[in-house]
Wavefront OBJ file of the C-alpha trace (Angstrom):
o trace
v 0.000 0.000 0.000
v 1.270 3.761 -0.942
v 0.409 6.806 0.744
v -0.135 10.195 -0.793
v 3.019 11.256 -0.301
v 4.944 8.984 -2.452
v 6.391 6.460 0.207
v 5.208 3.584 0.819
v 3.058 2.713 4.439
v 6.216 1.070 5.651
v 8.174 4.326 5.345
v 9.993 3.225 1.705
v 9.861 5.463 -0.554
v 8.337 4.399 -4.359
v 10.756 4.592 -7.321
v 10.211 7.004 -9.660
v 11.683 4.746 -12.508
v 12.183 8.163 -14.289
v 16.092 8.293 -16.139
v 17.598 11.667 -15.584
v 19.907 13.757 -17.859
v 23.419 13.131 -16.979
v 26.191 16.068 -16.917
v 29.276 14.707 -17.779
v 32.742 16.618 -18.750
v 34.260 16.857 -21.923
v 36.693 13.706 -22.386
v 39.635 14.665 -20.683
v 38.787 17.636 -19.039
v 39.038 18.473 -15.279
v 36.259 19.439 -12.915
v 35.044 23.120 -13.021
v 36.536 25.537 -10.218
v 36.032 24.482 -6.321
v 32.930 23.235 -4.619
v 34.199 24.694 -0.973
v 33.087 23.491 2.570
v 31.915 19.985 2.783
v 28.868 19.899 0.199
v 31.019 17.262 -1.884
v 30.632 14.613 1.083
v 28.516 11.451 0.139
v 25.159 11.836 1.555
v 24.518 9.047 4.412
v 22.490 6.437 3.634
v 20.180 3.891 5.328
v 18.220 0.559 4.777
v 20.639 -0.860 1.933
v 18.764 -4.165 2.057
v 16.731 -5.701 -0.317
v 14.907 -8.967 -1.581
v 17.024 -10.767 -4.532
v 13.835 -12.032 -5.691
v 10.652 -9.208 -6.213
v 7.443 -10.028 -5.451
v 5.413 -7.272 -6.686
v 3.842 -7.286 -10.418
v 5.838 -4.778 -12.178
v 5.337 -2.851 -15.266
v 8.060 -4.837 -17.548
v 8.824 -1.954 -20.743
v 9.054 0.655 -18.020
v 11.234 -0.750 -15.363
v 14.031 -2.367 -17.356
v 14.349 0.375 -19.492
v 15.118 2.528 -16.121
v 17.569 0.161 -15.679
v 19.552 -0.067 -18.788
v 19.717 3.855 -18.503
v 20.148 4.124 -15.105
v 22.596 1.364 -14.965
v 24.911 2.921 -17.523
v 24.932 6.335 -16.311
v 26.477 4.892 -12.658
v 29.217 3.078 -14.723
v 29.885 6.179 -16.838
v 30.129 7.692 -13.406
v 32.163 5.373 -11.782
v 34.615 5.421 -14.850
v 35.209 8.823 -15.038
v 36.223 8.802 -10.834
v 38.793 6.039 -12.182
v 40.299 8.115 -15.113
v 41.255 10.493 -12.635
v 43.709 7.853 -11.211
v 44.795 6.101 -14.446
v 45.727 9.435 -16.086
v 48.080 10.159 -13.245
v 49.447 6.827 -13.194
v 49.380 5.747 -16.645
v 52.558 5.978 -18.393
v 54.748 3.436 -18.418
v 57.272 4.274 -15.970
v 55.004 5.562 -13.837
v 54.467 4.836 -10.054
v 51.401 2.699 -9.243
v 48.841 4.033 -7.432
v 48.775 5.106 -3.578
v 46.919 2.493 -1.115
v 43.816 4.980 -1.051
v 43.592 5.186 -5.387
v 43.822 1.629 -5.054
v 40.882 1.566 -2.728
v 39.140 3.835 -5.117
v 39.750 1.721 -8.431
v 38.554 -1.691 -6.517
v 35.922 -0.096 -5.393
v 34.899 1.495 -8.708
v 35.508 -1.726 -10.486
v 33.177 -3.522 -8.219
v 30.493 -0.725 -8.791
v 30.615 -1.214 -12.551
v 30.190 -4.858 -12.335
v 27.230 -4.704 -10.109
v 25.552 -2.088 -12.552
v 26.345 -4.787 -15.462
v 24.368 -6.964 -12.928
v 21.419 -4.713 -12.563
v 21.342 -3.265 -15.486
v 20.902 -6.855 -17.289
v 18.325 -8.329 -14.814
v 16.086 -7.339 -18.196
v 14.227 -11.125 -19.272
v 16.031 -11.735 -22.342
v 12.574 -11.891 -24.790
v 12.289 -8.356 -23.402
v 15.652 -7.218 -24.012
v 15.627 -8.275 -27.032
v 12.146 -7.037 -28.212
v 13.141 -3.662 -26.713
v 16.342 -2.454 -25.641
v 18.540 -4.655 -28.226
v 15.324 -2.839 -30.648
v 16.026 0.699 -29.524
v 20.093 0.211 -29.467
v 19.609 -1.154 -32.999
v 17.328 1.726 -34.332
v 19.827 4.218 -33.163
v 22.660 2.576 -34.628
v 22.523 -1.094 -36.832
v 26.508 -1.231 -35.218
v 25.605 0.477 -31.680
v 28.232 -0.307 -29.412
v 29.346 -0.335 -25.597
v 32.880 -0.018 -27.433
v 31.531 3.603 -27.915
v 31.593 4.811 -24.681
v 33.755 8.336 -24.629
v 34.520 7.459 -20.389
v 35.225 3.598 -20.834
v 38.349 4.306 -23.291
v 40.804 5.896 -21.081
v 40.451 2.976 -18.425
v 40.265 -0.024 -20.705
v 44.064 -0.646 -20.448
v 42.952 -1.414 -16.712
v 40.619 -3.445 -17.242
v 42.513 -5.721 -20.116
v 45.727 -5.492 -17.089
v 48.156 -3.629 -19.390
v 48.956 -1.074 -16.926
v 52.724 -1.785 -15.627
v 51.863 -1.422 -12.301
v 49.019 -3.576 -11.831
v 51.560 -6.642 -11.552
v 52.513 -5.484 -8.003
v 51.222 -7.445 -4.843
v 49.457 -4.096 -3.885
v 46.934 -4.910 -6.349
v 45.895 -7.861 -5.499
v 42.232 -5.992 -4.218
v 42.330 -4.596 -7.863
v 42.955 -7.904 -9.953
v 39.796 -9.599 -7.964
v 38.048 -6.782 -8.770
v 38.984 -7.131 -11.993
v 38.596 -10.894 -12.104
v 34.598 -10.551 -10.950
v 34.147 -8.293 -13.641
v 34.561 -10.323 -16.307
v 32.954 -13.020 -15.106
v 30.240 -10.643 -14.532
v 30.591 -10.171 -18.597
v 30.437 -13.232 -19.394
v 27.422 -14.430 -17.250
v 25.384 -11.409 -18.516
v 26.533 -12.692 -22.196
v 24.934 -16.273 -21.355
v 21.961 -14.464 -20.185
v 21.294 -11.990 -22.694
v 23.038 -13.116 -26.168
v 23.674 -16.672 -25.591
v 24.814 -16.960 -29.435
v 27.554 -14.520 -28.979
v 26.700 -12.019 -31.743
v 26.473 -8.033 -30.680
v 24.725 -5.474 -32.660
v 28.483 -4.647 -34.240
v 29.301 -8.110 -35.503
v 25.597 -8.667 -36.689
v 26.578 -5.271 -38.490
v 28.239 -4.545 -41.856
v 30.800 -2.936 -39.223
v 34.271 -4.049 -38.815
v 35.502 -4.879 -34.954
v 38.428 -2.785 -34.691
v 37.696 0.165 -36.719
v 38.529 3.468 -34.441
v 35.251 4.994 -32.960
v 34.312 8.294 -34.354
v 33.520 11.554 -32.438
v 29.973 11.351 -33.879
v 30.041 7.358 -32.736
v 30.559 8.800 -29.214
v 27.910 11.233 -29.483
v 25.183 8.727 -30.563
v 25.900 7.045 -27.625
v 25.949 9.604 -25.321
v 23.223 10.932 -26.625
v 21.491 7.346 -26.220
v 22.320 7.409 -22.973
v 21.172 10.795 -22.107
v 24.259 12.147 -21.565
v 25.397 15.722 -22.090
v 28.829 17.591 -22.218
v 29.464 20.180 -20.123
v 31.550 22.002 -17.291
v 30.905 19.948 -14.041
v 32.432 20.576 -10.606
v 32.862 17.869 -8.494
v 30.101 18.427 -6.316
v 27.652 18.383 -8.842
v 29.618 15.170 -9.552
v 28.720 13.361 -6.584
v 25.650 14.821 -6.098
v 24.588 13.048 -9.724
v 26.176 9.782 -8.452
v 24.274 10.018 -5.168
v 20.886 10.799 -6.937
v 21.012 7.854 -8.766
v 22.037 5.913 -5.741
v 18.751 6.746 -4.014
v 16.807 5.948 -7.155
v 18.505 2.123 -6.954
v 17.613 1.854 -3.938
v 14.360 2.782 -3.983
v 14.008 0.396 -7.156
v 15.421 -2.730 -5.852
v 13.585 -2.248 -2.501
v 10.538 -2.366 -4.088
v 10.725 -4.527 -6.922
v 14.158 -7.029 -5.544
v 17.062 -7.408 -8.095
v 15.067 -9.991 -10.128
v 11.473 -8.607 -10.453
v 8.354 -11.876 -11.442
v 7.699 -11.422 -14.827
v 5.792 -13.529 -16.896
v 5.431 -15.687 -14.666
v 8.538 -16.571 -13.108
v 12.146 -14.747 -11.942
v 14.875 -14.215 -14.545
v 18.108 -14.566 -12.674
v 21.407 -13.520 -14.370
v 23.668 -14.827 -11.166
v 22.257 -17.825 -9.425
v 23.063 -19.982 -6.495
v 25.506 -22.195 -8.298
v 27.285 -19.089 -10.351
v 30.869 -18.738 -9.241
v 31.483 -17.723 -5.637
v 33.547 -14.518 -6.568
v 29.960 -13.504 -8.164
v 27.448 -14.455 -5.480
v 28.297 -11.525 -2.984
v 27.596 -8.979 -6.252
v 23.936 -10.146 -5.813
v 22.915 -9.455 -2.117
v 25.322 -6.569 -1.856
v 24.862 -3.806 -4.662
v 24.061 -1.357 -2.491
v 26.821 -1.298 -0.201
v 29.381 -1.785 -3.268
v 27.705 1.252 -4.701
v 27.907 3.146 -1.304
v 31.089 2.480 -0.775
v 32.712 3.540 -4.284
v 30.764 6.989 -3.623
v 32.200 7.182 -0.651
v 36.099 6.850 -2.027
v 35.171 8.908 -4.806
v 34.003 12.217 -2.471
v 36.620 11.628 -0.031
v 39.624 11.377 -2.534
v 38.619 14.313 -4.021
v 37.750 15.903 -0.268
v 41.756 14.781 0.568
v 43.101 16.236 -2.975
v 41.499 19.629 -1.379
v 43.352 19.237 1.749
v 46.909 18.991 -0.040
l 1 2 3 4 5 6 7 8 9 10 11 12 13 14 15 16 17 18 19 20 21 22 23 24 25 26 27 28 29 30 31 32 33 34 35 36 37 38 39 40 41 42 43 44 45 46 47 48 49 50 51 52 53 54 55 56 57 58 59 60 61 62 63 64 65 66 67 68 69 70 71 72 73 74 75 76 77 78 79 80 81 82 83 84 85 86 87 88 89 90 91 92 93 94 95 96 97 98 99 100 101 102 103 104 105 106 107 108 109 110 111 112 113 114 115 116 117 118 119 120 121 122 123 124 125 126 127 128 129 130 131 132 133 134 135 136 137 138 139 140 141 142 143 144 145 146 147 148 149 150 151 152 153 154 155 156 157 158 159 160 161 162 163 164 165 166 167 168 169 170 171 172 173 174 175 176 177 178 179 180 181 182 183 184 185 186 187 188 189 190 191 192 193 194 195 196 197 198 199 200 201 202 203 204 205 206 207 208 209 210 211 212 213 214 215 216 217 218 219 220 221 222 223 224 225 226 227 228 229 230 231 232 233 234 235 236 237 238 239 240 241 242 243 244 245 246 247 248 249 250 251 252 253 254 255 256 257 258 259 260 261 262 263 264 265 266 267 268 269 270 271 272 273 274 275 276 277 278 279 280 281 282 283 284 285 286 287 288 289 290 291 292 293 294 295 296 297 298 299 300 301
């Protein structure tokens, strides 16, 4: 039952399942100016439980559309708090990251994979009737290869950074580890043949991405490029938190539809996966948290 006021009668407040324009910056531009004071902290947050399995009917089209948008914007987020660290620590005889940048890529890396996880909890008849539909209509080649914030960190993720072969990153490399696997068991669920929009394309794996490549998919996204200060930063990523939360409190991480649950991870996925499941929230809490108070301790130097 739902009061008038939006929440529900046991005090949880109803998702809005509305996607919001993101404000991202320019590739390879800093934040804008100084936020001051402590308005960049990340906002305290309560009740980050949730059922895996929903209960409620839900309103299919709607919800895991949210959630591919949604999902997306976090990670473009969450990568652009990590390109901050790679770009200082990227060339090749460059020192690896300090123990607190480490903290802040695991953590990031973690957050990314469990947005793969939500973001794919779509059924696949409905992914593919829809989303893989809309993708398609923008672009017969669209592509997560487009993705202006992914490129400056994919030499992380692939390991080719020089440093990441030091026993400090052993945090990182699990990290790492969990998110392919996350990859690949959202592959199994979604295009168990193996073919993505690009190789079902007359496109060429391989071929550099365009400017206007990057725009489509921003613009897909609903992403726009603009001066942002950090504050504003954090305050998108925290937004969005709520909005998760509010989603997979109502609905659980694998909503009934048609019928029955559509799980991506399951009981007898790989163990390195299972905690991605119950714990999304806190992984997502605690990346936000890293990525105000690195920036709060840059202030301080």
């Amino acid at each position: 039952m739902s009061s008038r006021n939006g929440h529900e009668s046991n005090g949880r407040r109803l998702p809005a399942l509305q996607p919001h324009v993101l404000f991202m910056p320019p590739l390879g531009d800093g934040f804008e100016g100084s936020d001051g004071g402590g308005d960049i902290a990340a906002v305290d947050r309560e009740m980050l439980d949730y059922q895996v399995f929903g209960t409620r009917p839900v309103e299919a089209e709607r919800l895991f559309w949210y959630r591919w948008i949604a999902g997306h914007q976090v990670s473009f987020l969450l990568w652009r708090a990590m390109c901050d660290v790679v770009w200082l620590h990227s060339g090749d005889d460059a020192d690896k990251p300090g123990e607190r940048e480490l903290d802040l890529l695991s953590a990031c890396v973690d957050g990314y994979s469990a947005m793969l996880l939500y973001s794919s909890t779509v059924p696949r008849e409905h992914y593919h009737a829809d989303i893989r539909a809309r993708m398609a209509l923008q672009h017969p080649a669209f592509s997560g290869t487009w993705a202006p914030d992914y490129r400056p960190v994919r030499r992380l993720f692939r390991g080719k950074l020089p440093w990441q072969e030091d026993p400090a990153c052993t945090a990182l490399d699990a990290a790492v580890a969990r998110n392919e696997a996350t990859h690949s068991h959202i592959a199994d669920h979604l295009v168990p043949d193996g073919h993505s929009l690009l190789q079902k394309s007359a496109g060429v794996p391989g071929v550099s991405v365009s400017r206007e490549k990057e725009d489509l998919y921003d613009n897909f996204f609903l992403t726009v490029r603009r001066p942002v200060s950090h504050g504003e930063f954090v305050a998108q990523l925290d937004s969005r938190i709520a909005d998760l939360t509010a989603d997979l409190r109502h609905n659980g991480l694998y909503p009934h539809v048609d019928g029955h649950h559509h799980p991506v991870v399951t009981d007898e996925s790989d163990a390195a996966m299972r905690p991605l499941v119950a714990d999304i929230l806190r992984v997502l809490d605690r990346a936000a948290r890293l990525v105000s108070d690195m920036r709060l301790e840059e202030a301080r130097r």
